[in-house]
N, CA, C and O atoms as CSV, one atom per row, in Angstrom:
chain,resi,resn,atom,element,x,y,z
A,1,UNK,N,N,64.688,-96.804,4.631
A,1,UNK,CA,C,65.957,-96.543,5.278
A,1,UNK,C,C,67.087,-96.922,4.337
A,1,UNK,O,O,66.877,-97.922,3.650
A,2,UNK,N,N,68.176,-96.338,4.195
A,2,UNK,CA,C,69.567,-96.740,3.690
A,2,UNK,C,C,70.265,-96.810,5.064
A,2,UNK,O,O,70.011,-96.385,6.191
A,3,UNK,N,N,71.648,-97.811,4.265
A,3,UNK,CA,C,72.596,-98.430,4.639
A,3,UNK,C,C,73.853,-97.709,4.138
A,3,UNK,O,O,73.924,-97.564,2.918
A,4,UNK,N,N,74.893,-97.217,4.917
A,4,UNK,CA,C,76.095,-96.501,4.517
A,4,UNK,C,C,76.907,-96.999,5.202
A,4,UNK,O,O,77.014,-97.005,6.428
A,5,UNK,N,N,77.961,-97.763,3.853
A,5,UNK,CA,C,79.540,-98.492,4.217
A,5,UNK,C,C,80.446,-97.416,4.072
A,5,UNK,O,O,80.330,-96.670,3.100
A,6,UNK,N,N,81.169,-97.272,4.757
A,6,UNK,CA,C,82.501,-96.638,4.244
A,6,UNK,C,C,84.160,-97.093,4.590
A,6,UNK,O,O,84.609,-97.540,5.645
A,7,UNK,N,N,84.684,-96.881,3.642
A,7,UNK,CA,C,85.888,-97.594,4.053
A,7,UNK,C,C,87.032,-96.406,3.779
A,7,UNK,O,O,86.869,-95.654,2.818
A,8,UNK,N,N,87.981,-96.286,4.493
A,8,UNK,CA,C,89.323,-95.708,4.404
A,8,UNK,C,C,90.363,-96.402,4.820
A,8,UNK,O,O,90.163,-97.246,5.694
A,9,UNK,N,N,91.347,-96.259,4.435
A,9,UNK,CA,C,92.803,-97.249,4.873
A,9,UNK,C,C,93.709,-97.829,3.636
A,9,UNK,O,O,93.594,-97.268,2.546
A,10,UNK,N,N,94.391,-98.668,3.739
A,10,UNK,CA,C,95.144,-98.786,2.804
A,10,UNK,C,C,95.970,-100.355,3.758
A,10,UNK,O,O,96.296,-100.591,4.922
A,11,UNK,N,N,96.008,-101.079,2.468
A,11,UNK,CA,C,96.686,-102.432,2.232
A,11,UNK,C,C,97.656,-102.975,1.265
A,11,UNK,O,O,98.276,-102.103,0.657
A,12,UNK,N,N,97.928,-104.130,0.984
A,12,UNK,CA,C,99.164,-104.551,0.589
A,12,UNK,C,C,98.775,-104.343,-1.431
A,12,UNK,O,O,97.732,-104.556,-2.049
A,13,UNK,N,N,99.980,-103.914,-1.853
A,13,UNK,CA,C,99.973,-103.333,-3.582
A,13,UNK,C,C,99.838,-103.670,-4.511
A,13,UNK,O,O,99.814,-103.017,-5.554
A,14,UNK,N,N,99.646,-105.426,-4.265
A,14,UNK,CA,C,99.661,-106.732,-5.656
A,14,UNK,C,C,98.633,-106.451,-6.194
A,14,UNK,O,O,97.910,-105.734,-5.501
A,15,UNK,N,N,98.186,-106.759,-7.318
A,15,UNK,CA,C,97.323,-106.644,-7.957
A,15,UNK,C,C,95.584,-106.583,-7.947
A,15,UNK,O,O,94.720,-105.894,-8.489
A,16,UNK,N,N,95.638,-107.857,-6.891
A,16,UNK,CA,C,94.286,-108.565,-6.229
A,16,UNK,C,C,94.584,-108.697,-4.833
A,16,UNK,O,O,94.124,-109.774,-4.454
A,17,UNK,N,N,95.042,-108.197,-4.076
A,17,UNK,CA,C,94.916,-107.786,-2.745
A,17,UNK,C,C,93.668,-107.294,-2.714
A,17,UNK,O,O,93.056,-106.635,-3.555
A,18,UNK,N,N,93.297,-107.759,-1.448
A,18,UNK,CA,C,92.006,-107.298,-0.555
A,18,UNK,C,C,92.293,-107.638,0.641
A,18,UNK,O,O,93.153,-108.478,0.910
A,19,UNK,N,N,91.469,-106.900,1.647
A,19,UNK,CA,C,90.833,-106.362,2.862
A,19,UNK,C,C,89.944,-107.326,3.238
A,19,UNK,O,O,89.710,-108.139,2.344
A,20,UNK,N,N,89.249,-107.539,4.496
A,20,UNK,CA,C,88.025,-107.946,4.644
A,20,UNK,C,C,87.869,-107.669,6.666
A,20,UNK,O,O,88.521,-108.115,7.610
A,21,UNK,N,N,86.892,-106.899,6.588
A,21,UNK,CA,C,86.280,-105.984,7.519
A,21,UNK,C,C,86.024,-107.111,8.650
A,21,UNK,O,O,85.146,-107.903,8.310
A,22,UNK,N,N,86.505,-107.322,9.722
A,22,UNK,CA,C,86.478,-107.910,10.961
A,22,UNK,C,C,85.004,-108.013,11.504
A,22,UNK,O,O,84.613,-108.987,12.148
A,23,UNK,N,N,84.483,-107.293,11.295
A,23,UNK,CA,C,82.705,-107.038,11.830
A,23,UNK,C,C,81.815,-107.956,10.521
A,23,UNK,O,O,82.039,-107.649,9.351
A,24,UNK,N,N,81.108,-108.748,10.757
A,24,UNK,CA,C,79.893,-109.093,9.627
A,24,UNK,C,C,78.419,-108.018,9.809
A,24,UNK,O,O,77.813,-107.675,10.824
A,25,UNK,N,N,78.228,-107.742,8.565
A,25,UNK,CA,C,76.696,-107.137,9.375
A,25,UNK,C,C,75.503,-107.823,10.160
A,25,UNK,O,O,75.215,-109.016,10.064
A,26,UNK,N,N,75.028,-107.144,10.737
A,26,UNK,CA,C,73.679,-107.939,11.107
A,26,UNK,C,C,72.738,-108.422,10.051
A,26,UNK,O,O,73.106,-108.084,8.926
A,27,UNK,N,N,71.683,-109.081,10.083
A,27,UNK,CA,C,71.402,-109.918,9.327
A,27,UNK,C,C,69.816,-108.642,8.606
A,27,UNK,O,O,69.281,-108.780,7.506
A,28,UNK,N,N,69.480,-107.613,9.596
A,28,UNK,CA,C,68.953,-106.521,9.531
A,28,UNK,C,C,69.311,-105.498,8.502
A,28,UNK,O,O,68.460,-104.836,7.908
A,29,UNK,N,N,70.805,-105.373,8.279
A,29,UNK,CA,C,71.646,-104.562,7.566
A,29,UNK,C,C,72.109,-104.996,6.343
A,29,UNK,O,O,72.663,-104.190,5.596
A,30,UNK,N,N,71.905,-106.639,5.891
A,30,UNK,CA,C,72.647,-106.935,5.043
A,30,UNK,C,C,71.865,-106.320,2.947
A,30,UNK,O,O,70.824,-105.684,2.776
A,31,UNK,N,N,72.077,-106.430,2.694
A,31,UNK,CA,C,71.834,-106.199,1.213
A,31,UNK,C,C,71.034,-107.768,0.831
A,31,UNK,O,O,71.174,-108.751,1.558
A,32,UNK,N,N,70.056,-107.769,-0.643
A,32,UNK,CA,C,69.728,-108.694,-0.828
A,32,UNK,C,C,70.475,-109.646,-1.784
A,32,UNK,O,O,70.402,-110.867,-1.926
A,33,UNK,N,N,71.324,-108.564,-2.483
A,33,UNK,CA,C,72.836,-108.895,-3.571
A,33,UNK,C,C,73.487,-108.199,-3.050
A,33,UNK,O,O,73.330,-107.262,-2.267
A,34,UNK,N,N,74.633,-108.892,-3.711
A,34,UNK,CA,C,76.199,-108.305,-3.865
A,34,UNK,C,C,75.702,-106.391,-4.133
A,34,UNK,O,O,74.918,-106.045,-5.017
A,35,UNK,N,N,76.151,-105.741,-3.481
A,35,UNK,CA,C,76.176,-103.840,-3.628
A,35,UNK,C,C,77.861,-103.822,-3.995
A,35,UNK,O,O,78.670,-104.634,-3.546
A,36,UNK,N,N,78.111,-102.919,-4.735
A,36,UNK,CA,C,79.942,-102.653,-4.766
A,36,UNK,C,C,80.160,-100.910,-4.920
A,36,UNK,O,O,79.088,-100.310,-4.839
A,37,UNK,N,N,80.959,-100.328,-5.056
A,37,UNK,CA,C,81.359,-98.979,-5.440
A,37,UNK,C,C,82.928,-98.929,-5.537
A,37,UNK,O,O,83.730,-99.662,-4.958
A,38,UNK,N,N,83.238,-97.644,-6.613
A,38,UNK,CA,C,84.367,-97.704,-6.531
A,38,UNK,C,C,85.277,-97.276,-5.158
A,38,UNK,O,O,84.370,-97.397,-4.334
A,39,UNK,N,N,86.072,-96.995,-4.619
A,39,UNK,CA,C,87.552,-96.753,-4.041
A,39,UNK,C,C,88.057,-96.124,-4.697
A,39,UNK,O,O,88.205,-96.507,-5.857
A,40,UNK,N,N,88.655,-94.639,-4.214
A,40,UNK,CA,C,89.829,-93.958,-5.016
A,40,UNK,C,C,90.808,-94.147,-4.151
A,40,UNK,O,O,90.812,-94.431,-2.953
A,41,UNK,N,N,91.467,-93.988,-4.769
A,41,UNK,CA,C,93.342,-94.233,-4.363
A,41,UNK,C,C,94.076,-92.952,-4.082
A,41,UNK,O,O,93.619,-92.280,-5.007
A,42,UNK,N,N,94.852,-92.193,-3.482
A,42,UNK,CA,C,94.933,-91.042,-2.836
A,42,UNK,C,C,95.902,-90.269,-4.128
A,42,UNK,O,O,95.742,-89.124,-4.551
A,43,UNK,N,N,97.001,-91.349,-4.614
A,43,UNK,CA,C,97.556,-91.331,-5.777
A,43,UNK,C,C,97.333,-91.646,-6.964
A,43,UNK,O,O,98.248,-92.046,-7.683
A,44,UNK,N,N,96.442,-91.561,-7.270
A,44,UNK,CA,C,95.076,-91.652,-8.468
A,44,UNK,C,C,95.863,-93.075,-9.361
A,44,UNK,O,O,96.327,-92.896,-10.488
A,45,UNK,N,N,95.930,-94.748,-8.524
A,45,UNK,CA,C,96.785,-95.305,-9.144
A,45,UNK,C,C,95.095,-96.044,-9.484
A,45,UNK,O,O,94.045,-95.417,-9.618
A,46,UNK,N,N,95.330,-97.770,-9.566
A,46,UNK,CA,C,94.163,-98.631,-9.574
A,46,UNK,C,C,93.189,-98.508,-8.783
A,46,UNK,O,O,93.446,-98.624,-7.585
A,47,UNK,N,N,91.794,-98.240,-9.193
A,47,UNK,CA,C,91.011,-98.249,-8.387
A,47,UNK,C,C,90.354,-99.417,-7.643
A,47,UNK,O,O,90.131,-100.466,-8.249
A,48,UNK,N,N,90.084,-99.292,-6.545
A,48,UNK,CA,C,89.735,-100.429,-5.643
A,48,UNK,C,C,88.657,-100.637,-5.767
A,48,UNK,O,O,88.318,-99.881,-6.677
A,49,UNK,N,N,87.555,-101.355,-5.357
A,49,UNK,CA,C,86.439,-102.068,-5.159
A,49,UNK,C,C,85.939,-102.315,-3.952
A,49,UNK,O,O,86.417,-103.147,-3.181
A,50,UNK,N,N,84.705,-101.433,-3.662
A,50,UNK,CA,C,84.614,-101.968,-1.695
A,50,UNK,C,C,82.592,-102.716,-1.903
A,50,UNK,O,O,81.533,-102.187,-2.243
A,51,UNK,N,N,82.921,-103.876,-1.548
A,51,UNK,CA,C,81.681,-105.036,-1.712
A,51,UNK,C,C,81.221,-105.403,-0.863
A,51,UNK,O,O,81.950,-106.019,-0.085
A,52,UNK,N,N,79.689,-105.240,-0.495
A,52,UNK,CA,C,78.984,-105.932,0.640
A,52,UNK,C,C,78.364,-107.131,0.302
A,52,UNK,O,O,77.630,-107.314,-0.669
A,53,UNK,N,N,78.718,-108.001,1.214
A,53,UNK,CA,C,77.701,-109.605,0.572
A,53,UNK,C,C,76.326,-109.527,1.200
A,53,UNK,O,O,76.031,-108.886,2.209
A,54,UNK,N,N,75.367,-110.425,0.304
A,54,UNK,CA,C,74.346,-110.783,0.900
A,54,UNK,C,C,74.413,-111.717,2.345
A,54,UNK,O,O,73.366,-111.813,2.985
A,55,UNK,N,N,75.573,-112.362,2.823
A,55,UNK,CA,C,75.863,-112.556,4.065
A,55,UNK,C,C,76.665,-112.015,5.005
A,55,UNK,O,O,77.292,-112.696,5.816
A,56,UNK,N,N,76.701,-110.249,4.925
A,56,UNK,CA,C,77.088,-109.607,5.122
A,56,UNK,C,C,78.489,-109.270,5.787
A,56,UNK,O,O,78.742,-108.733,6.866
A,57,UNK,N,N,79.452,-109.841,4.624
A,57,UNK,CA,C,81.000,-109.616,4.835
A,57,UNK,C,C,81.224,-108.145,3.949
A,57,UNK,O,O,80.450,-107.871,3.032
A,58,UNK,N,N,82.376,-107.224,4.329
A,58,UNK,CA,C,82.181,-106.528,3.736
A,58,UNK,C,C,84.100,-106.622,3.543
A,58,UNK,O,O,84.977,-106.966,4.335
A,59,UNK,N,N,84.149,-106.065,1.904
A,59,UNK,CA,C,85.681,-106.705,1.438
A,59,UNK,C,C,86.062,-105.095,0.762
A,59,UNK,O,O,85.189,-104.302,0.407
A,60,UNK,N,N,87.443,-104.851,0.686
A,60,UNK,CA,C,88.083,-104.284,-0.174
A,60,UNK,C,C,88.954,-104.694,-1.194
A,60,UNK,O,O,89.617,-105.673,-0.854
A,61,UNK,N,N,89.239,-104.183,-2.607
A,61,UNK,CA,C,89.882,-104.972,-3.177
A,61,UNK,C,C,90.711,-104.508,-4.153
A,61,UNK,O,O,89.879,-104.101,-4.964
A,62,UNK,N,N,91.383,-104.370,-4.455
A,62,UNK,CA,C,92.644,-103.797,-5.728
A,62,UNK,C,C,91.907,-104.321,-7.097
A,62,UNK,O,O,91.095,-105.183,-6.762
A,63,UNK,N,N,91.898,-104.193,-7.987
A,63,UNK,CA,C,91.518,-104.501,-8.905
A,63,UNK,C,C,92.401,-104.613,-10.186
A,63,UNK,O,O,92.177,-103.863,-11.136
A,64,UNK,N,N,93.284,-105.430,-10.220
A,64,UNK,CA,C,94.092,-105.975,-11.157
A,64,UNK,C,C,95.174,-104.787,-11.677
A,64,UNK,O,O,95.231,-103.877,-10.850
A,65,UNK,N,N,95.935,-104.605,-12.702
A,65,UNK,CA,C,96.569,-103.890,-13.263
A,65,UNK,C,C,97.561,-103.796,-12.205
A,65,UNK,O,O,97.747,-104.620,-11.309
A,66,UNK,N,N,98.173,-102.711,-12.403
A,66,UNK,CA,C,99.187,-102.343,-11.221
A,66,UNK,C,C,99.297,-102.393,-9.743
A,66,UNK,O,O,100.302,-102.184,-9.064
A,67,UNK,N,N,97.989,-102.734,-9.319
A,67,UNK,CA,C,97.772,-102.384,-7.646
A,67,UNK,C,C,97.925,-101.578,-6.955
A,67,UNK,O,O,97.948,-100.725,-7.842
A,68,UNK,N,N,98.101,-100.877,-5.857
A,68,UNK,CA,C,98.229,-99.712,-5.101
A,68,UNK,C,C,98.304,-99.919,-3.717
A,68,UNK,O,O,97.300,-100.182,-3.055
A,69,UNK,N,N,99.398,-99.821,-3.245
A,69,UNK,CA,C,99.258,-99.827,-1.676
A,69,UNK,C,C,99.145,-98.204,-0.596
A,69,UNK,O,O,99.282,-98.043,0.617
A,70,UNK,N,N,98.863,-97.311,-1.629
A,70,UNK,CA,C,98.376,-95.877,-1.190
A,70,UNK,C,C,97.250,-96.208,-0.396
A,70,UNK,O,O,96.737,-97.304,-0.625
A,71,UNK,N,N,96.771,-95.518,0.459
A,71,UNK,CA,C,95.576,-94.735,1.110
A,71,UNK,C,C,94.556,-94.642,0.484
A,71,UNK,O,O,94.803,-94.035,-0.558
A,72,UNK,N,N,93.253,-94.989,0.570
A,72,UNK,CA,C,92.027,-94.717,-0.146
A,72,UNK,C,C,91.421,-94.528,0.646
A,72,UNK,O,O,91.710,-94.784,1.814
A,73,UNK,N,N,90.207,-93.932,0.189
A,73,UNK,CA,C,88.515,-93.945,0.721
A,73,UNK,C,C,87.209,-94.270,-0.340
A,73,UNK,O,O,87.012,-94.069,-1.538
A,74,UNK,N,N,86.810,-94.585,0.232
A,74,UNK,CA,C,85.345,-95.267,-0.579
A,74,UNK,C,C,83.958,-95.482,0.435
A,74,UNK,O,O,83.942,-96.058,1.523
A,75,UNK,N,N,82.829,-94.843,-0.267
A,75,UNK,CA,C,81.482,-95.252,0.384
A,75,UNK,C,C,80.346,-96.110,-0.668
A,75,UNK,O,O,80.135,-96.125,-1.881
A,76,UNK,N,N,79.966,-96.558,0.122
A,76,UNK,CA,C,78.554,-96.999,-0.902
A,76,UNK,C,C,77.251,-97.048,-0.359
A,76,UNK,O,O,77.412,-97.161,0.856
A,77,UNK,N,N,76.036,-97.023,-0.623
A,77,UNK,CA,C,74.591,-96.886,-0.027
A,77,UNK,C,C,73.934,-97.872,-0.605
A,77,UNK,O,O,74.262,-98.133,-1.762
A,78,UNK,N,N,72.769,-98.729,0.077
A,78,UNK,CA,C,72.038,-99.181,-0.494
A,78,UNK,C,C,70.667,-99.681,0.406
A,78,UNK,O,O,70.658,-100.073,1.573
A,79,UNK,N,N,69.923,-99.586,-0.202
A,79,UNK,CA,C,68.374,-99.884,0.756
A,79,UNK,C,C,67.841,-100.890,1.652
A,79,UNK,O,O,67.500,-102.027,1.326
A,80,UNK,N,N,67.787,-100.261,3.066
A,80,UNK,CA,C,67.358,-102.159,3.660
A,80,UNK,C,C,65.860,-101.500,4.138
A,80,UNK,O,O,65.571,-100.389,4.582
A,81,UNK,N,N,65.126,-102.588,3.868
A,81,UNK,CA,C,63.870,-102.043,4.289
A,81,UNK,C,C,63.611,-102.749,6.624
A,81,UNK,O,O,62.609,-102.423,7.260
């Protein structure tokens, strides 16, 4: 079986701004590492970072340089047996 995160929305423009998803996963769903993928930005500025923990928080994140408070979407997959 796979696991599919997806994130859309948009947050504050600083550099290292992040998100972090109100829901934890179940303990069924979680990853055994850190999984990440990129985030595009709607205005093709810094790309974001969307990360599932092995204690299943799941975060968004700006990734340094300029930041972006545009609109994105991002998915990522990864295997839970």
């Amino acid at each position: 079986m796979m696991m599919l995160v997806k994130y859309s929305g948009s947050f504050a423009g600083d550099s290292w701004s992040s998100v972090q998803c109100e829901y934890t996963l179940p303990v069924g769903l979680r990853p055994p590492i850190e999984v990440n993928g990129v985030v595009c930005v709607s205005n093709g500025q810094t790309s974001r970072m969307l990360v599932v923990n092995p204690n299943g928080t799941i975060r968004c994140a700006n990734m340094g340089a300029a930041g972006s408070s545009e609109g994105c979407v991002g998915s990522l997959c990864y295997p839970i047996s």
